[in-house]
C-alpha positions in Angstrom: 111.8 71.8 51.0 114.9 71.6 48.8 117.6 71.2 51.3 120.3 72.6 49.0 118.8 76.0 50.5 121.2 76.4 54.1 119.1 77.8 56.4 121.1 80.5 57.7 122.0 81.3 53.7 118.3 81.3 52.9 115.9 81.7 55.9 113.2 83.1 53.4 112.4 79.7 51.7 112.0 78.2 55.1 109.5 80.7 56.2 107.7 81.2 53.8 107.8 77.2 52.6 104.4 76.5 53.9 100.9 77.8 52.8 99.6 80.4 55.1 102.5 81.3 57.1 102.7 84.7 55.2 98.8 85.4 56.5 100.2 84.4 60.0 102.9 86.6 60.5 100.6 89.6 58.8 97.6 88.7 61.3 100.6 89.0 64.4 101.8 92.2 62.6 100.2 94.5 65.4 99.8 92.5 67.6 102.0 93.1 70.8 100.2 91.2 73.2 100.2 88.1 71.1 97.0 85.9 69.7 95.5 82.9 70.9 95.9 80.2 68.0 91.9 80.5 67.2 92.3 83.8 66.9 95.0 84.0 65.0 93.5 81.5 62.7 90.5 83.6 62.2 92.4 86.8 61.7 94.4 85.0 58.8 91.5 83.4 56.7 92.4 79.6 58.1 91.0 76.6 59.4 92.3 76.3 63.4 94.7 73.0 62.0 96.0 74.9 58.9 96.9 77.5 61.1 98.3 75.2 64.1 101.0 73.4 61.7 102.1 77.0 60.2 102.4 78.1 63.8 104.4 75.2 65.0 107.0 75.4 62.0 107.4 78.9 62.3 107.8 78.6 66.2 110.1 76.0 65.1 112.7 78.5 63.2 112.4 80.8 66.1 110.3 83.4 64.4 106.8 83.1 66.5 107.0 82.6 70.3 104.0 81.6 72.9 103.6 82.9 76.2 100.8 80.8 78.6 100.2 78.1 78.9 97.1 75.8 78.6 94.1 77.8 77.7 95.5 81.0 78.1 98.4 80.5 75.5 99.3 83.5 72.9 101.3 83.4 70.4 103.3 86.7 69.2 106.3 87.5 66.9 109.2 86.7 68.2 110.9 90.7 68.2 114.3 89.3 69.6 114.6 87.4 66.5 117.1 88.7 64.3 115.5 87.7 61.3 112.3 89.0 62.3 113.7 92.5 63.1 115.5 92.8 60.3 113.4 91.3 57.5 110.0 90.1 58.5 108.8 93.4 60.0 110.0 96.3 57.3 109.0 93.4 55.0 105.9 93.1 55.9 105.0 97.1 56.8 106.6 97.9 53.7 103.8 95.5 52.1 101.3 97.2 54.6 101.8 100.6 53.3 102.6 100.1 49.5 99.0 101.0 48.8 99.2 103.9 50.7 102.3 105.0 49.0 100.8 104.6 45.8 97.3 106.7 46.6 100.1 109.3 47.9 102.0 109.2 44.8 99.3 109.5 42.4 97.8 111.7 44.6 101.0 114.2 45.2 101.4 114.3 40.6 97.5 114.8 40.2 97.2 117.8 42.8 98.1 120.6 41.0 97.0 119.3 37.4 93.3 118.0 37.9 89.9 119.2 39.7 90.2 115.7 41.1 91.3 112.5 41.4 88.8 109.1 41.8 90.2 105.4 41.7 88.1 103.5 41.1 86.9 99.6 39.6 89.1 96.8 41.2 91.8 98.9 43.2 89.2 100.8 44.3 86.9 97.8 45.9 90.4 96.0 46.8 90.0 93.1 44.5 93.2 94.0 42.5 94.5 91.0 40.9 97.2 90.3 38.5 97.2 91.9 35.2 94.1 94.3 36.7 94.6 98.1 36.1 93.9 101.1 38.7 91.5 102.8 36.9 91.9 106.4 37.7 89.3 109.6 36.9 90.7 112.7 36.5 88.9 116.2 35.9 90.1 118.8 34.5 88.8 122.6 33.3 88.4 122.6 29.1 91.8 124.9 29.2 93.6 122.1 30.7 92.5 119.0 29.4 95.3 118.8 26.6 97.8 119.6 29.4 96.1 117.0 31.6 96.1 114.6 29.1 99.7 114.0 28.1 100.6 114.5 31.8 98.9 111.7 32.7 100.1 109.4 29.6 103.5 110.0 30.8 102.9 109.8 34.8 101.4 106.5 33.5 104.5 104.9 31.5 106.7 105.9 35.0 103.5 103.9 37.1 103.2 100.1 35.8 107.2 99.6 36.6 106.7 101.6 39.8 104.0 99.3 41.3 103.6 96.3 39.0 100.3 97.1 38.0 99.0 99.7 34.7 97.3 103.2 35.4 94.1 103.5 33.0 92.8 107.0 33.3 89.8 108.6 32.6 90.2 112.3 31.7 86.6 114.7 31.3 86.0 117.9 31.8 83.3 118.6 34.6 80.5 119.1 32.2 81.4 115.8 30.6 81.3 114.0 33.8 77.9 116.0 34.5 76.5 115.6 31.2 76.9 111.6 31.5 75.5 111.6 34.9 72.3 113.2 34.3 72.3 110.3 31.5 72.5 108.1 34.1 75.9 106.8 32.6 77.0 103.5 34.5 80.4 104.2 34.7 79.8 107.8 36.9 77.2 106.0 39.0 79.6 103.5 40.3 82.3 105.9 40.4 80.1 108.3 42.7 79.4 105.1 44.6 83.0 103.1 45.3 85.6 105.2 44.3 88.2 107.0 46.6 89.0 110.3 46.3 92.4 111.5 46.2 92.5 115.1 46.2 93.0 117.9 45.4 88.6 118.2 45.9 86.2 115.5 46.3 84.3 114.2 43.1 81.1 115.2 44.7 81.6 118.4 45.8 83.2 119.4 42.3 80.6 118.1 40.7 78.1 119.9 42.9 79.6 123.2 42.8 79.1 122.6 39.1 
């Protein structure tokens, strides 16, 4: 730790100096009861002694607190904590529901433009990484794919500075998206299989109705 960084100035570097303690405070997120330290350790992806020295320094800033003793000890955010009320926990729900918000976003513009909406690939099977795209299937009747079309191109210049990550969609008509299914096109097949539907119809049922 460089200590030209006060601690009252920057609290942030201190918390988050050490690997893992970001997985700790996100595995005590809900929790209002608290966790043992095995559990908690389990809940973040950790070996028990990875997770005991993240535990200790972040007890040590005042941001976890344990209740118990012995056996019986839990630990649990510390709530009275000022900088856990006011910048751990809307920082880390806001991280919580930023996947959300984007499914509602894209969601909300594709409604009243496309049949339906599918992400799908990485996003989809929640392996996004850097640089990956959200891959997004859009249908649309043959009067509307023009329309649908530029819509999207532009909903998708406003999207990668929105979320940090680019929007690659995949406009057909219905009968497209039939046609390369009864060709037993990969793409449709794992589509059908993984993606999540966002509205306004499911891809199944629009391409059942067909």
């Amino acid at each position: 730790m460089n200590t030209r960084f006060n601690l009252l100035e920057h609290p942030l570097n201190w918390v988050f100096s050490r690997t893992g303690s970001i997985a700790i405070l996100r595995a005590l997120l809900d929790s209002r009861e608290g966790m043992s330290g095995r559990a908690a350790a389990r809940a973040a992806g950790m070996n028990h002694q990875t997770c005991a020295v993240a535990v200790n320094r972040l007890e040590g800033l005042g941001v976890l607190k344990r209740q118990g003793s012995g056996k019986t000890q839990l630990i649990r955010l510390n709530a009275e904590n000022l900088l856990v009320r006011d910048l751990l926990l809307p920082l880390l729900r806001g991280e919580r529901d930023f996947f959300g918000r984007m499914k509602a976003d894209i969601s909300g513009w594709a409604g009243p433009k496309a049949l339906c909406a599918v992400l799908f690939g990485s996003v989809a099977r929640l392996e996004a990484e850097p640089g990956s795209d959200a891959d997004l299937l859009l249908l649309a009747s043959p009067a509307a794919k023009a329309a649908l079309t530029a819509a999207a191109d532009e909903f998708r210049r406003d999207f990668a500075p929105r979320y940090g990550i680019r929007l690659s969609p995949v406009i057909l008509t219905v009968r497209e998206a039939l046609g390369r299914l009864k060709k037993g096109d990969p793409l449709i097949k794992n589509i059908m299989r993984e993606g999540i539907d966002l509205g306004p119809a499911k891809l199944k049922e629009v391409l059942n109705d067909a």
